[in-house]
Backbone as JSON, one array per atom type, in Angstrom:
{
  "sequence": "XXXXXXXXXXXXXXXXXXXXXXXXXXXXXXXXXXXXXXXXXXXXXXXXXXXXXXXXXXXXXXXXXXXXXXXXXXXXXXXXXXXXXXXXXXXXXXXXXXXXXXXXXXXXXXXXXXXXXXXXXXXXXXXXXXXXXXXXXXXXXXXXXXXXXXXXXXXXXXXXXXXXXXXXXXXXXXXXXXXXXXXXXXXXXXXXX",
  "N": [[36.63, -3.09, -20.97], [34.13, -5.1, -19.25], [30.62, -5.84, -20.28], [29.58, -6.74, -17.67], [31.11, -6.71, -15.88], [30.88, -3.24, -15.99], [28.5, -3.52, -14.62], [28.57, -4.38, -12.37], [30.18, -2.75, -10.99], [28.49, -0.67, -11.21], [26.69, -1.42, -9.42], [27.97, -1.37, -6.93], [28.42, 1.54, -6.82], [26.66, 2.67, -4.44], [25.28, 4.87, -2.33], [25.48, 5.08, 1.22], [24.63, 6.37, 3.16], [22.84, 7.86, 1.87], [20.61, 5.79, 1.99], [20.24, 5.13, 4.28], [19.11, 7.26, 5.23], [16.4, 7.37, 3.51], [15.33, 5.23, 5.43], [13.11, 3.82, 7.37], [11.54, 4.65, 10.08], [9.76, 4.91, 13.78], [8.07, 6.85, 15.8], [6.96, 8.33, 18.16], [5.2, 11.6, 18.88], [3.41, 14.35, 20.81], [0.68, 15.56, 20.11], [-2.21, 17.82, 19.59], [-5.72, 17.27, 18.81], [-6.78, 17.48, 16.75], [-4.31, 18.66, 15.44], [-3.18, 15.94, 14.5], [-5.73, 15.05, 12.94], [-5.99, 16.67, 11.06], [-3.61, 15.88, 9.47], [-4.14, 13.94, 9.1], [-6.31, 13.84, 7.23], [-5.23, 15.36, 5.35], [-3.6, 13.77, 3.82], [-5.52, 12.08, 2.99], [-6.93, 13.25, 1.33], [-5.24, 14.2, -0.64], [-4.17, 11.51, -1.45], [-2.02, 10.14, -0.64], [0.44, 8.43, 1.39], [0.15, 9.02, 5.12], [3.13, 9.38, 6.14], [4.85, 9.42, 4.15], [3.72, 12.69, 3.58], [4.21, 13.93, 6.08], [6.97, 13.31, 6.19], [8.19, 15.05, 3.57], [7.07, 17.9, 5.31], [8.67, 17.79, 7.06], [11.0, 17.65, 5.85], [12.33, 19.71, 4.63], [14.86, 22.38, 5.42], [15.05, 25.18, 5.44], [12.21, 26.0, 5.49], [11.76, 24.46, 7.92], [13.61, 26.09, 9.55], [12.41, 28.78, 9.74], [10.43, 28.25, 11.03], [11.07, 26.7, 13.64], [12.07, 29.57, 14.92], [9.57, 30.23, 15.61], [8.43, 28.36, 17.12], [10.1, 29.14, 19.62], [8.65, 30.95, 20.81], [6.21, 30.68, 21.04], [2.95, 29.06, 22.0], [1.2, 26.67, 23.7], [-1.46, 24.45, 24.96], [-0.77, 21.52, 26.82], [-2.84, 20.1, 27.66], [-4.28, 19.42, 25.77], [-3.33, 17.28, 23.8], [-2.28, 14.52, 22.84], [-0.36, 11.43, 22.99], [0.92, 10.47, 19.78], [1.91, 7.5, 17.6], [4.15, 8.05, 14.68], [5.41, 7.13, 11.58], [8.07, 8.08, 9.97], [10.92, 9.48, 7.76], [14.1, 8.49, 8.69], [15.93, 10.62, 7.69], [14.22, 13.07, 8.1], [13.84, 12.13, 10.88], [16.43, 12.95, 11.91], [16.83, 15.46, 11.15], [15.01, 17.22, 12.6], [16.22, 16.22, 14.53], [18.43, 18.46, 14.6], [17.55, 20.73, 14.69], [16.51, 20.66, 17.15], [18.84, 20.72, 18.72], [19.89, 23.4, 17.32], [18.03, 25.2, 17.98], [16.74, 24.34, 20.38], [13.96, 23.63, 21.32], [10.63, 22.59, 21.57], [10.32, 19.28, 20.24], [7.88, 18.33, 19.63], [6.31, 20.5, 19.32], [7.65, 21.65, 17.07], [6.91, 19.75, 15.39], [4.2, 19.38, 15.5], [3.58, 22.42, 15.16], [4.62, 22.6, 12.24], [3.1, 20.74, 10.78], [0.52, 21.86, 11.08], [0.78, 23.55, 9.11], [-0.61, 23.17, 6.72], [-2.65, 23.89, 7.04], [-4.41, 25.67, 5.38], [-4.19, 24.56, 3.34], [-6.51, 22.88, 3.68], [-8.89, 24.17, 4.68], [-8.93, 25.71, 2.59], [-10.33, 23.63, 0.58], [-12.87, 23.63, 2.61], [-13.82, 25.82, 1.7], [-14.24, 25.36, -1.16], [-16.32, 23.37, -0.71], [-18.15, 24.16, 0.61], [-19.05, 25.95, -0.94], [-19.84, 24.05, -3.26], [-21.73, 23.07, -1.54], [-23.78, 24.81, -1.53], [-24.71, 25.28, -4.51], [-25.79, 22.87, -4.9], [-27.98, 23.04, -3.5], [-29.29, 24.92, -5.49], [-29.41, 23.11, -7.48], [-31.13, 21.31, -6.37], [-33.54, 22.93, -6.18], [-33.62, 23.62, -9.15], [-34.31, 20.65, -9.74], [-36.59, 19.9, -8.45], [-38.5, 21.76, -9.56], [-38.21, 20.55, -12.39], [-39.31, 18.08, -11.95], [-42.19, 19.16, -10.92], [-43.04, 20.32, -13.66], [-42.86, 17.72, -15.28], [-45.11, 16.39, -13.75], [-47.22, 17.64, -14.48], [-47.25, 17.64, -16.95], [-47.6, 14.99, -17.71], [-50.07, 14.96, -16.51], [-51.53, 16.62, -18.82], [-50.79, 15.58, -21.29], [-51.58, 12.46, -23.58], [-49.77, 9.26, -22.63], [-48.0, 8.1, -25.02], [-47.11, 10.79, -26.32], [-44.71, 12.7, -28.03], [-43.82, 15.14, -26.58], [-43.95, 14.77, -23.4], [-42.79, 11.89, -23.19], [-40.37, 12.63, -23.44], [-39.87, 15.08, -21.73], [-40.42, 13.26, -19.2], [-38.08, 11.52, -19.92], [-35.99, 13.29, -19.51], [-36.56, 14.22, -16.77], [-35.98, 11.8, -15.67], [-33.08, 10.92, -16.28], [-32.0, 13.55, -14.84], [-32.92, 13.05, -12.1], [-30.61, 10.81, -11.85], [-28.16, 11.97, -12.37], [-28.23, 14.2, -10.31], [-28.16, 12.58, -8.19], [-25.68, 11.47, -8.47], [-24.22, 14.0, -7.86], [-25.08, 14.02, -5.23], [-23.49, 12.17, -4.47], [-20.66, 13.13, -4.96], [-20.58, 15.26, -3.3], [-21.56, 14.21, -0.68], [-19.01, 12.48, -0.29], [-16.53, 14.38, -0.38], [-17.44, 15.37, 2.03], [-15.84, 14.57, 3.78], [-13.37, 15.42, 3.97], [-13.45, 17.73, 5.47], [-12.26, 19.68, 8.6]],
  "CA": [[35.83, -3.43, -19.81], [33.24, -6.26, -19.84], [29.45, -5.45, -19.94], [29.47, -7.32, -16.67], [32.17, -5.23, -14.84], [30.42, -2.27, -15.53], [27.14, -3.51, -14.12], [28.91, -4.55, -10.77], [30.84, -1.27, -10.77], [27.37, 0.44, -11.18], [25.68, -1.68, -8.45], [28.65, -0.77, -5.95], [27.76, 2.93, -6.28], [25.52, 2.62, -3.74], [25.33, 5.66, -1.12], [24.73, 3.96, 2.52], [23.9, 7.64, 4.01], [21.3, 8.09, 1.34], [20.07, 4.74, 2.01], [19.57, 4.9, 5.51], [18.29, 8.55, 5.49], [15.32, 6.69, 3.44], [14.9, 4.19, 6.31], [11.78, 4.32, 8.17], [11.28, 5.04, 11.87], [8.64, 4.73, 14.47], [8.49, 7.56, 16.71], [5.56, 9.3, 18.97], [4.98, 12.94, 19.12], [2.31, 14.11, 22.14], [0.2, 16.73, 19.64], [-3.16, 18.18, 19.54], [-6.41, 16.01, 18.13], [-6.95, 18.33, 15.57], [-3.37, 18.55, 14.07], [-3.13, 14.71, 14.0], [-6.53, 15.1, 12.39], [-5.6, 17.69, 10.07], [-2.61, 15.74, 8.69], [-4.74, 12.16, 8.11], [-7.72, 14.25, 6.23], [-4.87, 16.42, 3.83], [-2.94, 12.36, 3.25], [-6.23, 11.09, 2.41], [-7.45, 13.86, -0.01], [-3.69, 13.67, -1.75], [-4.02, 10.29, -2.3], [-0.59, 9.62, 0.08], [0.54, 8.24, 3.21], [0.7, 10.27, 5.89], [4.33, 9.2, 6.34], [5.31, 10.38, 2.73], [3.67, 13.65, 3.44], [5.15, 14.09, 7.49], [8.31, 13.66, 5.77], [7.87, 16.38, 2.94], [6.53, 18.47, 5.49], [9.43, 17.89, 7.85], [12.66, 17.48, 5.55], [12.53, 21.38, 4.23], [15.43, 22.54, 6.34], [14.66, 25.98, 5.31], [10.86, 26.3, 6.46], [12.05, 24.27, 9.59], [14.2, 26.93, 10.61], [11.39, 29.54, 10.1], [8.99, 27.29, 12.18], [11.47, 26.6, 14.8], [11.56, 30.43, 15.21], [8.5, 30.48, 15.7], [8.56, 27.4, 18.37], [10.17, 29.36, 19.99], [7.78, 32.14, 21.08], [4.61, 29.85, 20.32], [2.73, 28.77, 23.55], [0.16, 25.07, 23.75], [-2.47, 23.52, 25.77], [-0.41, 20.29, 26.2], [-3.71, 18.76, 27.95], [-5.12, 19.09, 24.37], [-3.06, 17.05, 23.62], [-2.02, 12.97, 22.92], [0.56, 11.18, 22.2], [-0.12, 10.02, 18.24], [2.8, 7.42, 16.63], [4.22, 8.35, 13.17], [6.18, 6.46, 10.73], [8.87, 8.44, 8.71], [12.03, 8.88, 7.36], [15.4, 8.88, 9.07], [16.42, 12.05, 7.49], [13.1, 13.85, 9.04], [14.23, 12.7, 12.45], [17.69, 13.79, 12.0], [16.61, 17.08, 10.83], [14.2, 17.52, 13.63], [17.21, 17.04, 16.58], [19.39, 18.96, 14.23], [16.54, 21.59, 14.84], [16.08, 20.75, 18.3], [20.0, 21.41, 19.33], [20.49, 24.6, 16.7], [17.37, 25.98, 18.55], [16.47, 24.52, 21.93], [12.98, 23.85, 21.32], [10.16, 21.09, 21.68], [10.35, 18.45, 19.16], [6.59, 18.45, 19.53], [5.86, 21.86, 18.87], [8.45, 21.52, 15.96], [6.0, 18.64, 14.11], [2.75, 20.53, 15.44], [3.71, 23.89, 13.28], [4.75, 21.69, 10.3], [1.56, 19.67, 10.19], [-0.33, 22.78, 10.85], [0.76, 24.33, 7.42], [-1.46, 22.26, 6.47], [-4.64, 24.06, 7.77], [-4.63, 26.67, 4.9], [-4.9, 23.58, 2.37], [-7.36, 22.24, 4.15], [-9.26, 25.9, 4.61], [-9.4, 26.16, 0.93], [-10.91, 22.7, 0.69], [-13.63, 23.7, 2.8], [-14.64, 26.87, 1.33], [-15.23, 24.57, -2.18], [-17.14, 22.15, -0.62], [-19.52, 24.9, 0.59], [-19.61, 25.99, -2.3], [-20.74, 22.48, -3.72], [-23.43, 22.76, -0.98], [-25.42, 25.63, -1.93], [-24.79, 24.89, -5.89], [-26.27, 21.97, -4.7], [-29.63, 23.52, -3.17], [-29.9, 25.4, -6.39], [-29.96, 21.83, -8.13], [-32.34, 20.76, -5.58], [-34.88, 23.95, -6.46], [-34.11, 22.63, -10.32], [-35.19, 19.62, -9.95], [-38.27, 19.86, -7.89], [-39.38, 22.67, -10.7], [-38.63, 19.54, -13.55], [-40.45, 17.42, -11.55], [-43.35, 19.76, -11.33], [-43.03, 20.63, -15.16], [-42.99, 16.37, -15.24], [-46.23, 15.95, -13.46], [-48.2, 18.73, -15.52], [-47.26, 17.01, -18.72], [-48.25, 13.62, -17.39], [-51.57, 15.44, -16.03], [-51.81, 17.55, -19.68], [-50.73, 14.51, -22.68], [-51.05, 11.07, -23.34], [-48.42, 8.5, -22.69], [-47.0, 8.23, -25.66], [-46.57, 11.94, -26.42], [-43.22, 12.85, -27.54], [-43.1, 15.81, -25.33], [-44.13, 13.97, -22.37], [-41.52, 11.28, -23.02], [-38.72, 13.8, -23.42], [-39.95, 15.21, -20.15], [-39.74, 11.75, -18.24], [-36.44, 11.08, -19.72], [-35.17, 14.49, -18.37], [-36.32, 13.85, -14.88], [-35.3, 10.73, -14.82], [-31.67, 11.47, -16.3], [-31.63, 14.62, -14.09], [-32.47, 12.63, -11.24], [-29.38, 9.81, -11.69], [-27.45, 12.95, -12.05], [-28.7, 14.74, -8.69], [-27.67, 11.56, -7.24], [-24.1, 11.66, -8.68], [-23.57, 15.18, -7.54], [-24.76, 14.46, -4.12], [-22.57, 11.57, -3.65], [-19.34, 13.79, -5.1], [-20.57, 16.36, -2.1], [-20.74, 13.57, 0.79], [-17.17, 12.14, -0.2], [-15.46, 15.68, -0.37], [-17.48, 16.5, 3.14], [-14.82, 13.87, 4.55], [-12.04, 16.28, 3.84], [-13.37, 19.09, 6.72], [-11.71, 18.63, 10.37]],
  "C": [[34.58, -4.18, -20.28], [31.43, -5.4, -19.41], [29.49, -5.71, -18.45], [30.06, -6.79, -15.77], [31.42, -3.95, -14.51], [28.99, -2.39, -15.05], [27.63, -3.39, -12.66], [29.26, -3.1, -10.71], [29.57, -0.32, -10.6], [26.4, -0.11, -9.72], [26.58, -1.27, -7.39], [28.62, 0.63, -5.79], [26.76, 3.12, -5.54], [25.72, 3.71, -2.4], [24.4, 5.1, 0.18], [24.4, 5.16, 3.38], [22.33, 7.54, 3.57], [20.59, 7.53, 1.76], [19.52, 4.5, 3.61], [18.8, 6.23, 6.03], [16.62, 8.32, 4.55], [14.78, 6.16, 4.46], [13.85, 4.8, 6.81], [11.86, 4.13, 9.32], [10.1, 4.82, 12.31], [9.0, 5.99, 15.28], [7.25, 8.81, 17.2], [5.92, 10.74, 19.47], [3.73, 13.06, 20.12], [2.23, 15.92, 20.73], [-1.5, 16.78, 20.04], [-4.0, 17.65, 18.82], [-6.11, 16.4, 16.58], [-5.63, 18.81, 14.1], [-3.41, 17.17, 13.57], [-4.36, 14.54, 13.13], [-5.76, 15.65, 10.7], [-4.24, 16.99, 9.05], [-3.15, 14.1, 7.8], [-5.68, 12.78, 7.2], [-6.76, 14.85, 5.21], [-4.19, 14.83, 3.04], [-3.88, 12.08, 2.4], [-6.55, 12.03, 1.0], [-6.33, 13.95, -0.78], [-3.47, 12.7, -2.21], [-2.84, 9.46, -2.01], [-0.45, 9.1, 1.25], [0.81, 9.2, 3.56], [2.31, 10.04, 6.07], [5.23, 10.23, 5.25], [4.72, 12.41, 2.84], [4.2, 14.14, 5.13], [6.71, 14.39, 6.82], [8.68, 14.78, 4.66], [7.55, 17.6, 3.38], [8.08, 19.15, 6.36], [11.18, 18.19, 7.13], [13.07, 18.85, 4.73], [13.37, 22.2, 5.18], [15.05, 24.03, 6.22], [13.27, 26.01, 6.44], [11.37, 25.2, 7.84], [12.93, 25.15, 10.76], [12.82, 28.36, 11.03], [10.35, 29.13, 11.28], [9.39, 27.15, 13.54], [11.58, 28.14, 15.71], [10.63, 30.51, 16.11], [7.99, 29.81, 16.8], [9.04, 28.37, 19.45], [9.58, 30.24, 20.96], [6.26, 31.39, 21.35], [4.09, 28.8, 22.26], [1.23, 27.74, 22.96], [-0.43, 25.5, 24.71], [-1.75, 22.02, 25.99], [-1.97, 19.34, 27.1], [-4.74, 18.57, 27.15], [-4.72, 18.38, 23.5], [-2.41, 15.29, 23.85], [-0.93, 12.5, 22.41], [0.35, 10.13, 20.75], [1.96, 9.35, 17.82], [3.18, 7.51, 15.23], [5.34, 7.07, 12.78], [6.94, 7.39, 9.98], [10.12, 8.64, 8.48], [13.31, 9.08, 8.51], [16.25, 10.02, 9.23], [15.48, 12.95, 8.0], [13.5, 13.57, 9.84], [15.58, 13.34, 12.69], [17.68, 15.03, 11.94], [15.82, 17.56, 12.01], [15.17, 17.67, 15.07], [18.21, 17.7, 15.67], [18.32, 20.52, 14.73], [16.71, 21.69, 16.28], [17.71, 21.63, 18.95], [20.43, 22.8, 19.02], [19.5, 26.04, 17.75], [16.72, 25.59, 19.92], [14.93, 24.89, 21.9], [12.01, 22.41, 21.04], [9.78, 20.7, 20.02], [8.63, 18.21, 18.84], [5.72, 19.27, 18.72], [6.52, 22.02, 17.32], [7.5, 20.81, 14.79], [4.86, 19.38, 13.93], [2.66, 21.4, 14.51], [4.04, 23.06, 12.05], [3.68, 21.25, 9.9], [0.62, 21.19, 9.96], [-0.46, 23.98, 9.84], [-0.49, 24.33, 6.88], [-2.99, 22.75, 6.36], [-5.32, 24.95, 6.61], [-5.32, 26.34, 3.56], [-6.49, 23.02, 2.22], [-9.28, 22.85, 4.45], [-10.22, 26.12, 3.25], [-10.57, 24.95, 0.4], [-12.4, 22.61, 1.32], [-14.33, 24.67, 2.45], [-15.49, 26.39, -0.06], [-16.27, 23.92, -1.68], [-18.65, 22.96, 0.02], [-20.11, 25.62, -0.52], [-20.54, 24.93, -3.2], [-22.27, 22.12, -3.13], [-24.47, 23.25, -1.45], [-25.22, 25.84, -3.33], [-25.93, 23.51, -5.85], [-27.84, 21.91, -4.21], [-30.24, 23.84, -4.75], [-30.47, 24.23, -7.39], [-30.64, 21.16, -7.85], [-33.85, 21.57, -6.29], [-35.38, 23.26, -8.25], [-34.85, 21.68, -10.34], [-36.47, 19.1, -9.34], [-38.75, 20.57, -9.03], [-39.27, 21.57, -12.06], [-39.8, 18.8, -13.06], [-42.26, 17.75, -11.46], [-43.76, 19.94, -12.74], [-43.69, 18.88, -15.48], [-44.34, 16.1, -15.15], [-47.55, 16.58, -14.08], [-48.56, 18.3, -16.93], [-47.53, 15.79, -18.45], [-49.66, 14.22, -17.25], [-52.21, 15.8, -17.56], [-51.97, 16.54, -21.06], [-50.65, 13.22, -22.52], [-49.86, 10.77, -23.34], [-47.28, 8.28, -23.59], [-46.7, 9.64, -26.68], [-45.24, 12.12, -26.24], [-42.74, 13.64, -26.72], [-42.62, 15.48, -23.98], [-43.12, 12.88, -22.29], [-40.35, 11.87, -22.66], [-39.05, 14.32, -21.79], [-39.22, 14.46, -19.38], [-38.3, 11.88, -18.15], [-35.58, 12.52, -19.24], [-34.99, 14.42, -17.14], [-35.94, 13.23, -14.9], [-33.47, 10.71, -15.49], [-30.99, 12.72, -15.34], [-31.71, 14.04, -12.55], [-30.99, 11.66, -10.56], [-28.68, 10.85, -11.33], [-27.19, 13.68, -10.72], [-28.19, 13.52, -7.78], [-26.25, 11.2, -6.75], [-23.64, 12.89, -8.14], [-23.51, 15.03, -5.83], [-23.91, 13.32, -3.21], [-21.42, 12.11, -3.7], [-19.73, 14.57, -3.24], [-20.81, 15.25, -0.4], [-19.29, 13.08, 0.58], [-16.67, 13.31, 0.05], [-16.4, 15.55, 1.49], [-15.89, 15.44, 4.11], [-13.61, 14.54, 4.8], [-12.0, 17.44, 4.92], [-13.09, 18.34, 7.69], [-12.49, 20.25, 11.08]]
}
């Protein structure tokens, strides 16, 4: 058999299920602000589309039967609610009316609980970032007390005193720093819904 044979032979293995259970979809769900929230703020801090993570969230046939359960019993506000379009795969919507017929339950409520996994990630995310805040006072109290230390030794030695230098360059390295910490702590606050 020719190199060339077995390339074709390898490009004709091509599964056209697989291939269209990739495909991408359009398709509007009517959810709550706060889940559609909740699923663009966990995309962005992952570093993914929301599509890629909708579909990860959705193509777990397992936890979709638990969830649908759970649809079942589970009671909305739908006038808290909008209709929001998604993008994702083929095999997520298939699984979703394979869901809907096994259990007789809204396709809505079905995405809603999936996204709203989500909240526990998101939870944890905000308990660091308060954390970051009041770490962040304490680095505030620091550096007012350099700064004071700073202005004492400006008040106390000449200019070119090595203490007094070393000082300076503390505050003013401790300030760049203080600056860097408190831009890490506005980016992360983007991550609370």
């Amino acid at each position: 058999m020719t190199k060339e044979k077995i390339e074709q032979d390898i490009c004709l293995q091509i599964d056209a299920d697989e291939l269209k259970g990739r495909q991408s979809v359009r398709t509007t769900f009517k959810l709550p602000e706060k889940t559609i929230n909740l699923l663009k703020i966990s995309a962005k801090h992952l570093g993914i589309q929301q599509k890629t993570l909708l579909d990860q969230l959705i193509e777990d046939e397992t936890i979709l039967n638990i969830l649908a359960n759970e649809a079942q019993t589970h009671c909305r506000n739908d006038d808290d609610c909008r209709p929001k379009t998604f993008v994702l795969s083929r095999k997520a919507l298939d699984l979703i009316d394979v869901m809907l017929d096994r259990y007789d339950i809204s396709r809505d409520i079905l995405v809603d609980l999936s996204i709203t996994r989500l909240a526990s990630y998101i939870e944890s995310l905000s308990e660091k970032h308060d954390q970051r805040r009041s770490l962040l006072k304490e680095i505030d109290r620091y550096q007012q007390l350099l700064e004071e230390l700073s202005n004492k030794a400006k008040a106390t030695f000449k200019q070119d005193d090595p203490f007094r230098m070393k000082i300076e360059i503390l505050t003013q390295t401790t300030q760049k720093s203080v600056w860097e910490i408190r831009k890490i702590v506005k980016d992360k606050r983007d991550f609370i819904y």
